[in-house]
Structure formats: structure tokens, C-alpha cells
N, C-alpha and C positions, 0 to 999 in steps of 0.2 A: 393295420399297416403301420407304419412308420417305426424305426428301431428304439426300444426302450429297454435299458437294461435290466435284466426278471430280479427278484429280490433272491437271496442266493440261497442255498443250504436246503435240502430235503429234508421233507419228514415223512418220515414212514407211513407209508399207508396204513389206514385200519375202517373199523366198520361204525357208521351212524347208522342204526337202522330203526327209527322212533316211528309212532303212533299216537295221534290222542285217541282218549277212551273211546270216541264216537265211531273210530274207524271202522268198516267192516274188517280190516285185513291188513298186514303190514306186508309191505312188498318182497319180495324172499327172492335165493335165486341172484347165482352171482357174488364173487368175493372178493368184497371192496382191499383186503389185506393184501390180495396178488397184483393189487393194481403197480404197477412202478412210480417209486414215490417222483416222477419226472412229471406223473397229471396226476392232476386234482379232479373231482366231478362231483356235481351234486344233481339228485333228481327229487323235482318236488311233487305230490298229487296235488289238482286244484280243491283237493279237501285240506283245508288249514291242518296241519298237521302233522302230514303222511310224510313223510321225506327217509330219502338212501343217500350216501355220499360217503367217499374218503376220509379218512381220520384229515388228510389238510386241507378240507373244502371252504374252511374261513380263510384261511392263510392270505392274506395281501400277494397279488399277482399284478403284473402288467394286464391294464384295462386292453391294451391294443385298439383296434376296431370296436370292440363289446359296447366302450365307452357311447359311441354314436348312438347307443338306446337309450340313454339318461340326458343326452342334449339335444336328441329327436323330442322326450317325452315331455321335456320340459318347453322347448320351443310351442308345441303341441296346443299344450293344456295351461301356460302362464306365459304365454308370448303373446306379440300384438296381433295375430290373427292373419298376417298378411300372407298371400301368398307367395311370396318367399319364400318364409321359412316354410311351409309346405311343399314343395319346391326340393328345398336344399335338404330338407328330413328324408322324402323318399330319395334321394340321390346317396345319401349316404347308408339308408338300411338296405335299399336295395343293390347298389353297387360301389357300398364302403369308399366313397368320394373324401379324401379327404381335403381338397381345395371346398368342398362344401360345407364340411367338418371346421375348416379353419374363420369359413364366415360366420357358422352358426356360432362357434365358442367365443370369435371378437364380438357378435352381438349380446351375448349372453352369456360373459365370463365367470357366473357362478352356480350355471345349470348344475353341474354336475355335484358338486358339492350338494345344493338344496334338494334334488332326487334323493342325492343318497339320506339326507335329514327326514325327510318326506318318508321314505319308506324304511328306515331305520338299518340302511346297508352298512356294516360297521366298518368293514375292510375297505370301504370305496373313498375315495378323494381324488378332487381336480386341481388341486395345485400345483400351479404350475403350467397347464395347459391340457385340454384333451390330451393328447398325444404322450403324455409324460404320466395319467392319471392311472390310479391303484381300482383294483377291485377284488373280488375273489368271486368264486364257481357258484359258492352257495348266495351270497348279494345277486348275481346275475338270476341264479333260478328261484329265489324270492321274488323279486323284479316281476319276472316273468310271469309268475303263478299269479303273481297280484293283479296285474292285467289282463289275463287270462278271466281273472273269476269277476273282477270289475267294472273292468272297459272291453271285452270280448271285440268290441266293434275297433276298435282304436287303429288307427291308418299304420301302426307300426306292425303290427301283427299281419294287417292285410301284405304290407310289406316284403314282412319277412316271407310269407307265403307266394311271393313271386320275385323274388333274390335273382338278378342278373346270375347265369352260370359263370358270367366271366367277371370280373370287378370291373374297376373304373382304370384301375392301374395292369389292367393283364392277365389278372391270378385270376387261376380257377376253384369255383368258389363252390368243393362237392368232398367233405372230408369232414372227418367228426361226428358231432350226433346227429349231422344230418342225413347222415348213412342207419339211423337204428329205426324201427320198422314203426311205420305210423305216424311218422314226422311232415308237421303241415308247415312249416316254416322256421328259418334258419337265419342266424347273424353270425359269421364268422369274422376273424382277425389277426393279426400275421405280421412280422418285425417283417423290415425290410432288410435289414445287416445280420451276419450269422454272430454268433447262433441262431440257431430256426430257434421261433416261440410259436406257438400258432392258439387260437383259443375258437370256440362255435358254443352257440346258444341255441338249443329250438323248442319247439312247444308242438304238442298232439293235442288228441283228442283225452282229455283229464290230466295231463303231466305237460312240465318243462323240464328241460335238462341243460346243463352247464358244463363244459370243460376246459380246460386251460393244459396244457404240456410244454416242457422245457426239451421242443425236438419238433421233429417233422411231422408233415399233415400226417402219413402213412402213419408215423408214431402213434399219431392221438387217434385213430380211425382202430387200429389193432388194439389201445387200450380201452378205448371204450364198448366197442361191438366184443370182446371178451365180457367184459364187465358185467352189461346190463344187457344181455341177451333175453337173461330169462325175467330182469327186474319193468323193463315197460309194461311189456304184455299186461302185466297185470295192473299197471293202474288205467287202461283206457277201462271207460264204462260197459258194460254189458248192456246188448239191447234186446 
């Protein structure tokens, strides 16, 4: 939420479609080139690795909302323990609070910054404030996969898997990757002034997924379920 101006100029979509050597399979299916360079998306396997994404899934974007995952995680796991900031974390992943966002960032005005060192997000920075902070599609679904394969248990994830339909501020909170099949939990985020920005993070069962758009939810919902129809499928696990 809250309006931040996106960093300007498109780039043309194209295709990352990597593997390390270990992979069974690199994910296929879906063409990152037809995406509109207006979103970015990245999708990660929780195999270190596997990853799909647009040619501008590093590109420095408005964190929006997203940001609440790097000042949830650090509240979390290098805060005072109090219940509070437990408290103020699920208020903000679940229903994107940013009165709650604005206690957790004056208590801990370098969370997001030290996340991003921590996990080595290169596009992401808090300068300046939550609300004003950078990230990009592929930091977010690095992020994501990292906890996924690390802290599986982690109150954010549980979170994200029970996300208020509605926010804190009104919005309806059901657009993006949370619309693509097998999706256990969702962080989305949204300008309050137009232009629309809108951006949603989720994670399944073996992947995360990341997107960001320079347009409306319906935008980034039509560019992403084009996209990655046929690229999830294939990283959940077989049983």
C-alpha cells in the first residue's frame, strides 16, 4: 500500500530459464518474451537452482507491501522476542497494516536493509522508510525459496497461508500469483495514488513466485496466469 513512485522506463521482456546440473528438469512451458514489459515475475524451485523469470526480474521496483516480509523476518528472528512485534508481523502479512508497518520500521529502522545483506537481495533497500523501499520480483522469490527450504515452520509463511481476503485498509486481497494453481500462501501490495502499481508474492508446494506490474490487479493476474500456466505444474514434487 501506500503510493511510491515505480522507477520509470521498461525493459523488454525475455527469458531466464536456468538449472544447476543437479536438477531433474528445467521448468518449460510459457513465454517469458510475450510477457508486457509493464511485469516483471520470477519463479524459484526450492531446489537451489531451478529458477524462470523475465529478462527484468532484478530490476529495482517499488517494494510496496512486499517490503512487510523483510521487516516481519527480521522482527521475527533478531528482535526482542516480545510479543508485539509478533503481534504487529502477523498484522501486517496477513492484512498488509501499515499503521503496524510504521511501528515495526520506527522500532527497527534497519530491518530491511540487514534482510536484504543477509540474504544477498541486490535490488532491495530501506532507505528512507518502508514505504519508500526498493526490491525487485526475483529478491522477493529468493527470499521466499530461502525460507521455504529453511525455516518451512516460520510464522510468516503460516501467515501468508491465512492472508485476510480483505486488507486492513479495504482492498481485496485475491489477484496475481495467488490466482496460479497450488498456491498455499500470498503477500500482496498496492500504491494508494494512481497510477495502479500492484505487486503479490506466494509459495506452494516446491516453488515461490514473485510479481510486480506497472497497472492493475486484473493486469498482473492476466500477465501472470498467461505466463506460468504450464511453468508451476512442473516444479511441485511428485508423490
Amino acid at each position: 500500500m501506500r503510493y511510491r513512485t515505480g522507477l520509470i522506463g521498461a525493459i523488454a521482456a525475455g527469458v531466464c530459464l536456468c538449472a544447476a546440473p543437479q536438477a531433474a528438469a528445467e521448468p518449460k512451458g510459457g513465454d517469458p518474451s510475450q510477457v508486457p514489459p509493464r511485469t516483471a515475475i520470477s519463479v524459484r524451485s526450492v531446489l537451489p537452482g531451478v529458477f524462470w523469470g523475465t529478462a527484468n526480474e532484478s530490476e529495482p521496483r517499488a517494494a510496496l507491501s512486499i517490503s512487510k516480509l523483510y521487516l516481519a523476518d527480521y522482527a521475527l528472528r533478531r528482535g526482542d522476542g516480545s510479543a508485539e512485534d509478533r503481534e504487529l508481523g502477523e498484522r501486517m502479512i496477513r492484512f498488509s497494516d501499515d499503521a503496524a508497518a510504521d511501528r515495526m520500521a520506527a522500532k527497527y529502522p534497519y530491518a530491511i536493509d540487514s534482510i536484504a545483506q543477509e540474504y544477498s537481495l541486490s535490488a532491495t533497500s530501506g532507505a528512507g522508510g518502508w514505504e519508500v523501499s526498493t526490491t525487485s520480483t526475483a529478491d522477493v522469490a529468493d527470499f521466499l525459496a530461502a525460507k521455504v527450504r529453511t525455516e518451512p515452520d516460520s510464522p510468516i509463511l503460516d501467515w501468508m497461508s491465512h492472508a485476510g481476503a480483505t486488507a486492513a485498509d479495504g482492498t481485496k486481497q485475491n489477484w496475481g500469483t495467488a490466482r496460479l494453481p497450488q498456491v498455499r500462501g500470498t503477500k500482496w501490495g498496492w500504491s494508494d495514488m494512481p497510477p495502479p502499481e500492484v505487486a503479490s508474492a506466494s509459495f506452494g508446494p516446491g516453488f515461490t513466485v514473485s510479481a510486480h506490474t506497472y497497472g492493475t490487479a486484473d493486469d498482473q493476474t492476466t500477465d501472470v496466469q498467461g505466463a506460468l500456466a504450464g511453468v508451476i505444474t512442473q516444479l511441485i514434487p511428485k508423490r
